[in-house]
LUMNU-994971 format. One record per residue (C-alpha): residue number from 1; x, y, z; residue in three letters. Coordinates in nm, 4 decimals. Example, Ala and Ser with C-alpha at 12.3 -4.5 7.8 and 13.67 -1.06 7.14 Angstrom:
num:u:v:w:residu
1:1.2300:-0.4500:0.7800:ALA .
2:1.3670:-0.1060:0.7140:SER .
This chain:
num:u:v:w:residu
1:-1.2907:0.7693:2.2718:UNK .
2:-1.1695:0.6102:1.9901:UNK .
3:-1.0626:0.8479:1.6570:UNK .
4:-0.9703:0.7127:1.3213:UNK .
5:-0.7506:0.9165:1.0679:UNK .
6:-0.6202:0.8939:0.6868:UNK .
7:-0.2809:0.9406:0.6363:UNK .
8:-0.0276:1.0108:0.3866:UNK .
9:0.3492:0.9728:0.3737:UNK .
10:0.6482:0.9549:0.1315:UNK .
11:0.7998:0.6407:0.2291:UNK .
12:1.1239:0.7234:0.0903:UNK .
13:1.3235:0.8053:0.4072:UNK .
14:1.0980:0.5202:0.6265:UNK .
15:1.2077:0.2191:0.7013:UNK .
16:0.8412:0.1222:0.7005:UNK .
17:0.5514:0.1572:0.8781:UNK .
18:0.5988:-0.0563:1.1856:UNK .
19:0.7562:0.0624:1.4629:UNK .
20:1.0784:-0.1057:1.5322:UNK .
21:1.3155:0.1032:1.7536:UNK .
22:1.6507:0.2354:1.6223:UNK .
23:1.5312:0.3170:1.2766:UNK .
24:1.2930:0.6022:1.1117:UNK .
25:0.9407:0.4237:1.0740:UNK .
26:0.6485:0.5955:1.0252:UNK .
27:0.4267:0.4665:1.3119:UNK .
28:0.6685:0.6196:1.5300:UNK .
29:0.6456:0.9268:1.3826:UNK .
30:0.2985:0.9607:1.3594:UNK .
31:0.2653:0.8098:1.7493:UNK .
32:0.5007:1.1013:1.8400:UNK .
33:0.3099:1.3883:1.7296:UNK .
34:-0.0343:1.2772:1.7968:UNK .
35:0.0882:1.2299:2.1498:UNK .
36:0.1931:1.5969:2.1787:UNK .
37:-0.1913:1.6483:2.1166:UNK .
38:-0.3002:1.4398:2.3494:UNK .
39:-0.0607:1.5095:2.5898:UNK .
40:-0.0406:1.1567:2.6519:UNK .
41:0.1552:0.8331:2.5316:UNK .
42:-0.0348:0.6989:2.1560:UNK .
43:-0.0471:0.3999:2.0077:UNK .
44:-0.1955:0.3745:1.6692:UNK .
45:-0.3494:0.0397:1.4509:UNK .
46:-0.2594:0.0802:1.0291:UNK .
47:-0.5018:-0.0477:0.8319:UNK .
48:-0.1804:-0.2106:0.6145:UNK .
49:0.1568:-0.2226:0.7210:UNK .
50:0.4081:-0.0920:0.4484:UNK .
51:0.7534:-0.1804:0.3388:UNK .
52:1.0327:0.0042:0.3062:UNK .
53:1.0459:0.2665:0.0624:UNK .
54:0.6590:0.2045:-0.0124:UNK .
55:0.4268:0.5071:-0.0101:UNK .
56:0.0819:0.5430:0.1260:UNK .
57:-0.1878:0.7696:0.0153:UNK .
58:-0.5185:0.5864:0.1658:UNK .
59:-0.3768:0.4334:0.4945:UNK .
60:-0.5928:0.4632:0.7595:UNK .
61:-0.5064:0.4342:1.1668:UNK .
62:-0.7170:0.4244:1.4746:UNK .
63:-0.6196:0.5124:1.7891:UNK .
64:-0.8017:0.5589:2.1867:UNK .
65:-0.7394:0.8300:2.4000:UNK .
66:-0.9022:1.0101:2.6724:UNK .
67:-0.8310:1.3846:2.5371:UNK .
68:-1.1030:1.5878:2.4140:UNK .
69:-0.9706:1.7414:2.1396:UNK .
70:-1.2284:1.8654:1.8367:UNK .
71:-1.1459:1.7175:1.4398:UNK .
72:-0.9865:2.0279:1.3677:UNK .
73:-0.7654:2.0368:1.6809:UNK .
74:-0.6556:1.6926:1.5736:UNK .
75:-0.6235:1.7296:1.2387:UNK .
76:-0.4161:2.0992:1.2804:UNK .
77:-0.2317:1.9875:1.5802:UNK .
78:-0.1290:1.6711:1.4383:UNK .
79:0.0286:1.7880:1.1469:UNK .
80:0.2307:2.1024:1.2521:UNK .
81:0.4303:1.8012:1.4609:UNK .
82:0.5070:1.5754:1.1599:UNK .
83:0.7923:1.6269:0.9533:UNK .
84:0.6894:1.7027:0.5668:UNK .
85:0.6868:1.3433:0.4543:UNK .
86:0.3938:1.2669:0.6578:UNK .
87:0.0303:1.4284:0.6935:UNK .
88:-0.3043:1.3358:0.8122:UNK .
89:-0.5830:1.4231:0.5806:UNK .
90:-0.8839:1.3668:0.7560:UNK .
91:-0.9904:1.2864:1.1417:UNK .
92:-1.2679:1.1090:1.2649:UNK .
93:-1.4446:0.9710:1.5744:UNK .
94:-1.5612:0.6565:1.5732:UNK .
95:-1.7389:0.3653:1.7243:UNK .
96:-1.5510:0.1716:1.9537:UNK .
97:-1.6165:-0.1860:1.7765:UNK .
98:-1.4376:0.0051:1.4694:UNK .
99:-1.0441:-0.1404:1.3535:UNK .
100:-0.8247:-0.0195:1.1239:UNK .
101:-0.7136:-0.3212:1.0159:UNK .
102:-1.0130:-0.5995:1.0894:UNK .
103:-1.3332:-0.3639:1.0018:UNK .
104:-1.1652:-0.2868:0.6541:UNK .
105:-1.3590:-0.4766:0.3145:UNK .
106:-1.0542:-0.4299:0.0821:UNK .
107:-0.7616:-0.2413:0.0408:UNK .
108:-0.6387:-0.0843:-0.2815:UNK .
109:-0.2601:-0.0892:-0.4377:UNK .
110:-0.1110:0.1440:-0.7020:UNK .
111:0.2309:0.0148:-0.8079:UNK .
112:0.3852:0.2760:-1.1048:UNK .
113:0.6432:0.2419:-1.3093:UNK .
114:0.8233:0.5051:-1.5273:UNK .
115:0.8737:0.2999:-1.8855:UNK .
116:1.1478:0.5430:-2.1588:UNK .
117:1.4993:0.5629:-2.1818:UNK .
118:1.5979:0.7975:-1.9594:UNK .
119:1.5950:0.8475:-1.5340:UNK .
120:1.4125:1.1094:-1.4326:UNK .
121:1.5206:1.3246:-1.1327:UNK .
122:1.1459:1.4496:-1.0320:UNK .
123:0.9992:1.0909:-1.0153:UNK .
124:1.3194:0.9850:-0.7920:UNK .
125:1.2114:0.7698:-0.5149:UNK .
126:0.8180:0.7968:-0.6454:UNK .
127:0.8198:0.5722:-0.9055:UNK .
128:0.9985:0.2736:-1.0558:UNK .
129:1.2228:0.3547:-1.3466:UNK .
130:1.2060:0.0725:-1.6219:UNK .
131:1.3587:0.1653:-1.9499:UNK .
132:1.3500:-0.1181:-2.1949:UNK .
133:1.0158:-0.1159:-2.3582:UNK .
134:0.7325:-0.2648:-2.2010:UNK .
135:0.3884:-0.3819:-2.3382:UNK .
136:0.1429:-0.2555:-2.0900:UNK .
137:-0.1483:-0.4312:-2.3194:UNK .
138:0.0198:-0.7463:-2.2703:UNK .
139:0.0459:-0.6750:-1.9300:UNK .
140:-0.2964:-0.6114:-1.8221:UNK .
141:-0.3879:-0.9520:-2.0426:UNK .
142:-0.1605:-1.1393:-1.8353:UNK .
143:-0.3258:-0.9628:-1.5432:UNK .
144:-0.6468:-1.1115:-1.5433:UNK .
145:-0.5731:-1.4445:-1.4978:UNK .
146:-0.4861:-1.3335:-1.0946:UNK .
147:-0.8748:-1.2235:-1.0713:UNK .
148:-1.0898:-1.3868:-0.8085:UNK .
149:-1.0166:-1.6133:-0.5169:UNK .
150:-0.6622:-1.8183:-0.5337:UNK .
151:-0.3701:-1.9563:-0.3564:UNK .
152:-0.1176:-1.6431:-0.3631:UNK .
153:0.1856:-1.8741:-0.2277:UNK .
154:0.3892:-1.8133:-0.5063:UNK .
155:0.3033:-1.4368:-0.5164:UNK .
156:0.3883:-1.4011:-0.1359:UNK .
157:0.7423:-1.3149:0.0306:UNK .
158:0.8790:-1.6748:0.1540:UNK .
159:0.8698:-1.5160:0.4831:UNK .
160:0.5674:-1.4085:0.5353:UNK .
161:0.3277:-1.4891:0.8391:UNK .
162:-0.0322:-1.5040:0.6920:UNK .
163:-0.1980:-1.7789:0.8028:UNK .
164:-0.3440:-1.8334:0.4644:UNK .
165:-0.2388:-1.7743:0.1248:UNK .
166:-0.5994:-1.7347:-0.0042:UNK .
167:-0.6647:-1.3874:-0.1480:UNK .
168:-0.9520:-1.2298:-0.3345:UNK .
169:-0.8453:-0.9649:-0.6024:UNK .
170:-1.1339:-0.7876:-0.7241:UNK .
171:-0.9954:-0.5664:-0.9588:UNK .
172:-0.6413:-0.5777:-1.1003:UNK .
173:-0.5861:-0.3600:-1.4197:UNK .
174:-0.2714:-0.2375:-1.5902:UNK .
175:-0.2679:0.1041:-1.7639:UNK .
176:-0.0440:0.3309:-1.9902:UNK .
177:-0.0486:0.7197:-1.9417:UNK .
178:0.2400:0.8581:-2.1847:UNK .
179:0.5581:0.7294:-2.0212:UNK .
180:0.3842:0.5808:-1.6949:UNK .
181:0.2590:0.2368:-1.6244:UNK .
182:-0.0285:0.2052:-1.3501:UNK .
183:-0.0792:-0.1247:-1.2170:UNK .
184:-0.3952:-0.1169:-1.0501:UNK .
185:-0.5092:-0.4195:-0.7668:UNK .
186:-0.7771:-0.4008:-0.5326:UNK .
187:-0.8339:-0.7224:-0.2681:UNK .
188:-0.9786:-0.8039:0.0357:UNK .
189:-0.6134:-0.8027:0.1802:UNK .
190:-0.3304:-0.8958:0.0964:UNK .
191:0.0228:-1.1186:0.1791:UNK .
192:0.3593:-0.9838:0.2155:UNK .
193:0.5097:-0.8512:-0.1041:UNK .
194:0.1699:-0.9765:-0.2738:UNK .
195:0.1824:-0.6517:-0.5115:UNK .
196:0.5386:-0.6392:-0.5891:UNK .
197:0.5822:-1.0018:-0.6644:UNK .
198:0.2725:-0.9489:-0.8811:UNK .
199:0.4757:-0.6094:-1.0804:UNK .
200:0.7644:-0.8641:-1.0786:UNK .
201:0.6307:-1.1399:-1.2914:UNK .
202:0.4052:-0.8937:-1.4799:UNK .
203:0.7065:-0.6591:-1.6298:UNK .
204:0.9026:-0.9709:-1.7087:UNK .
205:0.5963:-1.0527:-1.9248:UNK .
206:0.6065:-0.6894:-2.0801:UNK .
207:0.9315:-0.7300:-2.1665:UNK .
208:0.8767:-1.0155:-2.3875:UNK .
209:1.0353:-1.2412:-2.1509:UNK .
210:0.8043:-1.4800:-2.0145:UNK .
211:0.4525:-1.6086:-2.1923:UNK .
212:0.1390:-1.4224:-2.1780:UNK .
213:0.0077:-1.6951:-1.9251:UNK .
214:0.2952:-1.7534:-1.6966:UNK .
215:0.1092:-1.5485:-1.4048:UNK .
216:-0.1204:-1.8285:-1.3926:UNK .
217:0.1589:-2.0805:-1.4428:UNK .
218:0.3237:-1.9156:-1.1563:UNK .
219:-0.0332:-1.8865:-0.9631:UNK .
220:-0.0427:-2.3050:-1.0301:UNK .
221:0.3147:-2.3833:-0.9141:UNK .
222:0.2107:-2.2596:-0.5131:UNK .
223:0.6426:-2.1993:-0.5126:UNK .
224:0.7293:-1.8528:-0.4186:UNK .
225:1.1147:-1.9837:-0.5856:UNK .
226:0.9324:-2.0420:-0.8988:UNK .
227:0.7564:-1.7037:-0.8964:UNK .
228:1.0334:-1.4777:-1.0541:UNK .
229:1.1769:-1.1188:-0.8943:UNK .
230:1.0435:-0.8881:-0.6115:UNK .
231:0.9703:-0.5403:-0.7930:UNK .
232:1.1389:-0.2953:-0.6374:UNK .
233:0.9352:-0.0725:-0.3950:UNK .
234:1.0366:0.2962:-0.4914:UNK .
235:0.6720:0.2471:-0.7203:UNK .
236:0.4321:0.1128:-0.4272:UNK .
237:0.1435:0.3105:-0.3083:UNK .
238:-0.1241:0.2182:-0.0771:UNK .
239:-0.3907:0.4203:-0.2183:UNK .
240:-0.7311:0.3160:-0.0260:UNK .
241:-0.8756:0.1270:0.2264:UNK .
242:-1.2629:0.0428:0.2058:UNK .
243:-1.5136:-0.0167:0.4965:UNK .
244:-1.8640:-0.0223:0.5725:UNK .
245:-2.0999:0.2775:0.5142:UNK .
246:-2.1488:0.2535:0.8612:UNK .
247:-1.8799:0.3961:0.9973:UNK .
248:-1.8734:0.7470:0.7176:UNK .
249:-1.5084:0.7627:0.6652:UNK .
250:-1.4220:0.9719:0.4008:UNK .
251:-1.2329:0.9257:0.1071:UNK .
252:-0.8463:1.0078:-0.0019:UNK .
253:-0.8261:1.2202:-0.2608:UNK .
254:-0.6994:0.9760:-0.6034:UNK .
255:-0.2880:0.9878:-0.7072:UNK .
C-alpha cells in the first residue's frame, strides 16, 4: 500500500531534507522511525526538498510498504521514534498513482523576518533578524511585479538543476504584524533558492537601497550575478503543499 503523511520539523539542527550520509538530514530521520513501524527498511518521496536551516510546516511524503498498520498506529508509532524537532501531523492511505512531489498543484512559502533593533533570543533560529528599518509597503509593491509566469534565472541558485527556469507564482504578498515581516509566495513549484533570492532583492528594496522596480529589472536581466544576496534561511518555512480534491489530504494547521 502506499500512505502519504504531513510533516513538520525545525530545520535548525538539519542539514536539510535530503538524505546524504554523514550528516543530520531529516529524511533520514523520518525513514528511521517509520521503519521501526513497519518493521521494515522505508524510503520516503518530499513533496519539496529543503535547505539547510529551512523549516517545514506543510511538507508532505509518501511512502510503500507492505505493513498493515491503521492511521493511528502510524501516526502514534511514528512519532514516539522522532526526536522533538520532527512530527507527523496527519497519515493517510492513498492511491497508488498518487506522488508527493509530481501529483502536487502548488506549493506554498512563508519566509519571516524579525524587523527592530534588537535580537531576540525566542525567535533564534525561527526567524530572520533584520534591524535597520524596513518598508514592508514598499516591499509588497515591489512584489507584484514577480506575479504570473516568468523566467526565474536570476532568482534561482547558479547551481541549480531545474530543467527550466519558468515558474508560475500565483500569489506573492508581503505583510507587517508589529515587529514581523511575512513574505508570502505561492507557485506551482519552485527553483533552488527561488524564495530566498526573492527575500534577498526584496529587503534590499525595503531598505531604501535599490528602486521600487528592480525585482523586475532583476526578473529582465535572466543573470543570477545580477540578482543581489541569498537571504539567509533561519526565516524559511514550507508551509503547504496543494493537490487535487481527489486524493482528500488534509490540511496543516497555518504558522
Amino acid at each position: 500500500m502506499r500512505v502519504a503523511m504531513g510533516v513538520e520539523y525545525n530545520g535548525a539542527a538539519f542539514h536539510g531534507w535530503q538524505t546524504q550520509g554523514d550528516v543530520r538530514t531529516v529524511q533520514e530521520t523520518l525513514e528511521q522511525a517509520l521503519s521501526v513501524v513497519a518493521d521494515h527498511p522505508v524510503v520516503v518521496q518530499c513533496a519539496g526538498r529543503t535547505d539547510a536551516g529551512v523549516h517545514g510546516m506543510g511538507q508532505v511524503v509518501h511512502f510503500n510498504t507492505e505493513a498493515q498498520r491503521s492511521e493511528r498506529n502510524w501516526l502514534l508509532g511514528t512519532n514516539v521514534n522522532l526526536p522533538k524537532d520532527v512530527n507527523v501531523n496527519w497519515v493517510r492511505p492513498v492511491a497508488e498513482h498518487f506522488n508527493a512531489r509530481f501529483s502536487a498543484l502548488e506549493r506554498s512559502y512563508r519566509y519571516i523576518i524579525l524587523n527592530r533593533p534588537t535580537r531576540s533570543s525566542v525567535w533564534q533560529d525561527r526567524v530572520v533578524w533584520i534591524h535597520k528599518p524596513l518598508d514592508s509597503q514598499r516591499m509588497h509593491q515591489a512584489a507584484q511585479y514577480l506575479l504570473g509566469t516568468h523566467d526565474f534565472t536570476s532568482y534561482r541558485a547558479i547551481g541549480c538543476q531545474a530543467k527550466s527556469p519558468v515558474r508560475t507564482i500565483t500569489h506573492i504578498s508581503v505583510t507587517q504584524e508589529a515587529d514581523r515581516i511575512f513574505l508570502d509566495v505561492t507557485a506551482n513549484a519552485f527553483l533552488h533558492h527561488m524564495v530566498r533570492n526573492i527575500a534577498g532583492v526584496l529587503i534590499a528594496i525595503g531598505k531604501g537601497e535599490q528602486p521600487l522596480d528592480w525585482t523586475r529589472q532583476v526578473l529582465e536581466h535572466q543573470d543570477r550575478t545580477l540578482g543581489g544576496v541569498t537571504a539567509q534561511p533561519e526565516g524559511l518555512y514550507l508551509v503547504r503543499v496543494g493537490y487535487p480534491e481527489e486524493f482528500q489530504l488534509p490540511e496543516n494547521p497555518p504558522l
